[in-house]
Structures are given as C-alpha cells and as structure tokens.
SEPA-991870 format. One record per residue (C-alpha): residue in three letters; chain; z, x, y. Coordinates in nm, 2 decimals. Example, Ala and Ser with C-alpha at 12.3 -4.5 7.8 and 13.67 -1.06 7.14 Angstrom:
% SEPA-991870
<atom res="ALA" chain="A" z="0.78" x="1.23" y="-0.45"/>
<atom res="SER" chain="A" z="0.71" x="1.37" y="-0.11"/>
END
This chain:
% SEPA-991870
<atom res="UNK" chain="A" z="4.71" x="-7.89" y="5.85"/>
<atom res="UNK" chain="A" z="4.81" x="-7.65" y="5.58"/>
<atom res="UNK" chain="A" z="4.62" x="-7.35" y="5.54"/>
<atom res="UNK" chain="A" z="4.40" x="-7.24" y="5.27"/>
<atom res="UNK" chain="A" z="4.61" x="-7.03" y="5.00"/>
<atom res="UNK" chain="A" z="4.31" x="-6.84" y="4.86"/>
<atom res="UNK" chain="A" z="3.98" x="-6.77" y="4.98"/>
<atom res="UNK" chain="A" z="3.85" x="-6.71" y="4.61"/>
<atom res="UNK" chain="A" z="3.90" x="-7.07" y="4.50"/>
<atom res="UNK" chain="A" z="3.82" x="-7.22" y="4.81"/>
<atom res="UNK" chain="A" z="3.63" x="-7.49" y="4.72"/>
<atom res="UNK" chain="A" z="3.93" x="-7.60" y="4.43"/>
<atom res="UNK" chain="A" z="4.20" x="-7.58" y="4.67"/>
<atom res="UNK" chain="A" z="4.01" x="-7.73" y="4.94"/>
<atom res="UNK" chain="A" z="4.18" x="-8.04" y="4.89"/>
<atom res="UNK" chain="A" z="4.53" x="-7.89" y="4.86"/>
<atom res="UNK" chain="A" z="4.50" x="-7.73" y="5.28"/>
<atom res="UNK" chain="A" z="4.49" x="-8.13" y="5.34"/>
<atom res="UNK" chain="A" z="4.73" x="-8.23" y="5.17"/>
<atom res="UNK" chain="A" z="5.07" x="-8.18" y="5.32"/>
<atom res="UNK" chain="A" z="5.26" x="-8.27" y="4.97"/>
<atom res="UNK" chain="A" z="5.05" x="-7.91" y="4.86"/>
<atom res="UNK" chain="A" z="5.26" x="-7.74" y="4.59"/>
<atom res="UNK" chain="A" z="5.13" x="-7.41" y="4.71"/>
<atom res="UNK" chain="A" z="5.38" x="-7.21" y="4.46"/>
<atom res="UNK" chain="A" z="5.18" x="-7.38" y="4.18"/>
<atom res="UNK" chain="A" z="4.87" x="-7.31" y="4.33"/>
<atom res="UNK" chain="A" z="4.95" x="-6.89" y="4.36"/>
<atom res="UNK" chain="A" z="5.09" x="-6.97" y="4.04"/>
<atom res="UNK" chain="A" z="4.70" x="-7.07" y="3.93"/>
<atom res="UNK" chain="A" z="4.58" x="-6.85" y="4.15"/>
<atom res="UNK" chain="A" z="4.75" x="-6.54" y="3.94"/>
<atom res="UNK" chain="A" z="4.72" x="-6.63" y="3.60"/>
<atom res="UNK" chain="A" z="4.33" x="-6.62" y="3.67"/>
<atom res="UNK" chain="A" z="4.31" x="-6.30" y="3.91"/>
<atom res="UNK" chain="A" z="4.55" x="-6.05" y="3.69"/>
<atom res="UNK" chain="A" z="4.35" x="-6.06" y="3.39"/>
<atom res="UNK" chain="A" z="3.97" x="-6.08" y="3.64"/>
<atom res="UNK" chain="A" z="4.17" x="-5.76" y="3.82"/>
<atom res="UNK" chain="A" z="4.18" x="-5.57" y="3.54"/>
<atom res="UNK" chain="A" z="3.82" x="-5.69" y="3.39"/>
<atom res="UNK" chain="A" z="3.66" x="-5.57" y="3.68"/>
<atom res="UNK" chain="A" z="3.83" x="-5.24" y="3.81"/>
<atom res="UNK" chain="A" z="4.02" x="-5.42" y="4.13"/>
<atom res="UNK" chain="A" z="4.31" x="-5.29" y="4.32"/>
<atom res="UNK" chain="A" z="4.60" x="-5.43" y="4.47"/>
<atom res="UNK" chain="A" z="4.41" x="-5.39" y="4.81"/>
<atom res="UNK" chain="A" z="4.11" x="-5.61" y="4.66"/>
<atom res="UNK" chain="A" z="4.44" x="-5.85" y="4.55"/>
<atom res="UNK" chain="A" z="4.59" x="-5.86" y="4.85"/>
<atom res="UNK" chain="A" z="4.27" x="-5.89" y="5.07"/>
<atom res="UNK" chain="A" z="4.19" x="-6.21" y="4.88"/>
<atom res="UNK" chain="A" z="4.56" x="-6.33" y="4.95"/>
<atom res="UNK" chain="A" z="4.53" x="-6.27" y="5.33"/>
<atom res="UNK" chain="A" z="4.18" x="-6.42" y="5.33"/>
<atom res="UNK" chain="A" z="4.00" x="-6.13" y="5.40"/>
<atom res="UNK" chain="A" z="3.65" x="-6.03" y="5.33"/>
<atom res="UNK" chain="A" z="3.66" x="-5.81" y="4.99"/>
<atom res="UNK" chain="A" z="3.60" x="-5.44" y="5.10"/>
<atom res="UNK" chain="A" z="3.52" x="-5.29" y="4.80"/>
<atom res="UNK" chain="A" z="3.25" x="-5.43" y="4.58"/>
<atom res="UNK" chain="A" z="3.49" x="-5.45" y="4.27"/>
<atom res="UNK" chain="A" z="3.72" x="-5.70" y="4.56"/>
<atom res="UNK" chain="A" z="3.41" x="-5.96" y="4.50"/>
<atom res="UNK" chain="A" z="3.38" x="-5.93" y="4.15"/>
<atom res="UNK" chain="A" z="3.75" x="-6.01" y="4.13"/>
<atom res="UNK" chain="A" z="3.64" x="-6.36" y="4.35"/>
<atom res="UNK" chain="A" z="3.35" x="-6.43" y="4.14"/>
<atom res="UNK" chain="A" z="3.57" x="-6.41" y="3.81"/>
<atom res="UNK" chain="A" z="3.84" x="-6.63" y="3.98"/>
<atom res="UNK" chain="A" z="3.56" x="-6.82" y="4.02"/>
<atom res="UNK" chain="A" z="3.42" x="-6.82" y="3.72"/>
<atom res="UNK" chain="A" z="3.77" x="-6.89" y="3.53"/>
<atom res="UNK" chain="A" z="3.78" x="-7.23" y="3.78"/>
<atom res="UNK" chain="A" z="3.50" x="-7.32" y="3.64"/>
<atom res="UNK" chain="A" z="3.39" x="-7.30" y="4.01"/>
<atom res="UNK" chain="A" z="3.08" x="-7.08" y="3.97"/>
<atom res="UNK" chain="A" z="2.85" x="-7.13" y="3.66"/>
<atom res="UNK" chain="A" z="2.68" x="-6.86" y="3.43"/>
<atom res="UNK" chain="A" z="2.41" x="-6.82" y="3.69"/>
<atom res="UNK" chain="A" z="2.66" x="-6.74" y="3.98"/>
<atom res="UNK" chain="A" z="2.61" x="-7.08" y="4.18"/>
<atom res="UNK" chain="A" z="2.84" x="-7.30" y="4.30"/>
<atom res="UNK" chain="A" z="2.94" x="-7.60" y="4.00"/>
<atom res="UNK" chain="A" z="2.91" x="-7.86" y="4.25"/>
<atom res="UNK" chain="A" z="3.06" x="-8.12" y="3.96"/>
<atom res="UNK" chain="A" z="3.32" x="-7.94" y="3.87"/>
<atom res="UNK" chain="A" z="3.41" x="-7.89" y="4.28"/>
<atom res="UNK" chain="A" z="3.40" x="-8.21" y="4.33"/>
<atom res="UNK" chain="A" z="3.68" x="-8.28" y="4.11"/>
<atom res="UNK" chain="A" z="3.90" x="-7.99" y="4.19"/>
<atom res="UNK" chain="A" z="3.85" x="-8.18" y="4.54"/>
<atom res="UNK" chain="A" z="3.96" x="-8.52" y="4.39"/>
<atom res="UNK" chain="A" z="4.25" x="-8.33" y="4.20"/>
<atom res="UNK" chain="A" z="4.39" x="-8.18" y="4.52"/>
<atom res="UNK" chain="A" z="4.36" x="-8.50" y="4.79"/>
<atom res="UNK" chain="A" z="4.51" x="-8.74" y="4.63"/>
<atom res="UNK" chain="A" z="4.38" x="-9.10" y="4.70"/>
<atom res="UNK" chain="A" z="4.30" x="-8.98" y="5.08"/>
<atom res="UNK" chain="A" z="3.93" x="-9.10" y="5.06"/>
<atom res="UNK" chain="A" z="3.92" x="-8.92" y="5.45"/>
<atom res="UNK" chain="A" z="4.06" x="-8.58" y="5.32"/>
<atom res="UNK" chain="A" z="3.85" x="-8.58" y="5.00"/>
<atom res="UNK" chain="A" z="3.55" x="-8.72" y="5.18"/>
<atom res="UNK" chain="A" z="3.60" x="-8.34" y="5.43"/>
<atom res="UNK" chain="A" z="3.63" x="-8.16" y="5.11"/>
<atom res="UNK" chain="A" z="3.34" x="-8.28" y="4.93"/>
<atom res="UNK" chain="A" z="3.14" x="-8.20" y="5.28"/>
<atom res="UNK" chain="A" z="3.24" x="-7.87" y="5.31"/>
<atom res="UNK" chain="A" z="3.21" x="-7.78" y="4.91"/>
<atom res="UNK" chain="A" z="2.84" x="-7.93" y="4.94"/>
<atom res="UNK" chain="A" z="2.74" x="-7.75" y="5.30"/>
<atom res="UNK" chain="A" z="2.86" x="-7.43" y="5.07"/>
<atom res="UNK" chain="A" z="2.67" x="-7.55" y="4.77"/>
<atom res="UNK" chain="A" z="2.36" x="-7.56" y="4.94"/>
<atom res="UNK" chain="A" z="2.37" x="-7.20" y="5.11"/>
<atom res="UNK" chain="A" z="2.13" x="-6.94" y="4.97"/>
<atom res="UNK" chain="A" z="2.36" x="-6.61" y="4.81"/>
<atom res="UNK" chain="A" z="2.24" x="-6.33" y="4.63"/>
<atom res="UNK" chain="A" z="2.15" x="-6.32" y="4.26"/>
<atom res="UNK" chain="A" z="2.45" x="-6.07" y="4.21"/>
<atom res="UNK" chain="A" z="2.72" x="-6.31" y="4.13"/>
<atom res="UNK" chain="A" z="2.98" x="-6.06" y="4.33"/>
<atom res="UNK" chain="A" z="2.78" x="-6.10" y="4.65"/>
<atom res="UNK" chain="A" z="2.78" x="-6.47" y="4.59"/>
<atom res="UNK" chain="A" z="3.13" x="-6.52" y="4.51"/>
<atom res="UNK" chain="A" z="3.18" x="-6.33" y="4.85"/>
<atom res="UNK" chain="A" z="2.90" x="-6.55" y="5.05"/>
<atom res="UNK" chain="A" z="3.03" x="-6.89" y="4.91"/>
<atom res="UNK" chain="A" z="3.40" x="-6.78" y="5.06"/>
<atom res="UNK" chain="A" z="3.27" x="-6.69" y="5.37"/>
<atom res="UNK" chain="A" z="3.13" x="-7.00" y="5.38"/>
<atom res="UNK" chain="A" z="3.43" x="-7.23" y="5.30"/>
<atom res="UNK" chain="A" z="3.62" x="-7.01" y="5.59"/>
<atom res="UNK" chain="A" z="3.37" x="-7.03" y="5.83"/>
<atom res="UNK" chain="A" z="3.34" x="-7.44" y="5.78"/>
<atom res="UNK" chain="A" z="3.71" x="-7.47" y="5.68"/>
<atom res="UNK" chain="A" z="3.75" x="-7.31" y="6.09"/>
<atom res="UNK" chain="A" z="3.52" x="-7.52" y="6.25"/>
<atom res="UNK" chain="A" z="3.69" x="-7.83" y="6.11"/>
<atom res="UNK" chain="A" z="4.04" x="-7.70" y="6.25"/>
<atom res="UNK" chain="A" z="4.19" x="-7.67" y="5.90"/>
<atom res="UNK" chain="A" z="4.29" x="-7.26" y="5.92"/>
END
C-alpha cells in the first residue's frame, strides 16, 4: 500500500495511502499551500518542513506548531486543539473512494486517534495525534 505523504494531515490523507489511484502531487500540492504560510506564522524552519515531509517527529517546538496549523487549516483540529472527528471523517470519504473496506480502516484509525488523551497545548497535540496515526497506520501494515 502507498505510504502516508504527510504526517501533519494524517488523518485527511489517511484515505489517499489506500488508495493506489493517490494523486500524491496534488496532495504535496495541498500539503504546501497550507504549511508555507503556517511556516512563517509560527517561526518554523526548513528542518521543521522537512521533518514533517520525512515523517519525523518535530524537534523543535515551533516543528509542532507548524503540524497543528496544518491542522488547523484542514479543518482537522478545532479551536480547542482536538481532533474534528466530522470533518475527518470526510477527508476519509474524499480520499477512498467508494472502497467501503479502505474507508472503513480509515475511519478506525482517525477515531482510535480521536479518542487519545493530548495536552491542552495545541502544538503538543498536533504532535501526539501524528504519532498516533503513525503508530496505528504501522500496525495495520500501511507505512
């Protein structure tokens, strides 16, 4: 199976590392519109960028606020730096297609996630929720 493009917007491109007909130029198309303006808004580097891109864990603190504003501009994460499990869920629907199997493993993962308890600062949550959809997007063989 494809692999995830970003671990920022996990949850939205969930779908798209099932689906082999993935336009992933598009998608780090997306990806960039949102993150250049959040890397500036925030202070990021090009190592926060390209940790993101290489699915790392952010190292610097301003690397997570990068991933919560991507986030945020998704409409992935609401004003109170949770998870928008609505708005997830049809990010997931977007990105599989009519697979009911593929967006069934999406919906799964986006709602284990979801449910995990992350800190109040929205920077540490973007960073928990990613690790999250890493670590369940590994045990289900899809990176």
């Amino acid at each position: 199976m494809q692999r995830f493009v970003y671990s920022v917007v996990m949850i939205a491109l969930l779908g798209a590392a099932l689906v082999r007909a993935f336009d992933e130029k598009a998608a780090l198309a997306k990806f960039m519109e949102y993150a250049e303006p959040c890397k500036v808004e925030v202070g990021a580097s090009d190592s926060d960028m390209d940790e993101a891109m290489k699915h790392l864990p952010a190292s610097t603190y301003e690397g997570k606020c990068m991933r919560s504003c991507v986030m945020k501009k998704f409409n992935l994460m609401d004003a109170n730096g949770k998870l928008d499990t609505n708005a997830g869920h049809e990010k997931a629907k977007q990105y599989t297609g009519n697979d009911p199997a593929k967006l069934k493993i999406a919906l799964e993962i986006g709602d284990i996630c979801a449910a995990i308890t992350v800190p109040d600062d929205h920077c540490e949550a973007a960073e928990a929720y990613g690790k999250c959809f890493k670590s369940e997007a590994q045990t289900r063989g899809l990176m």
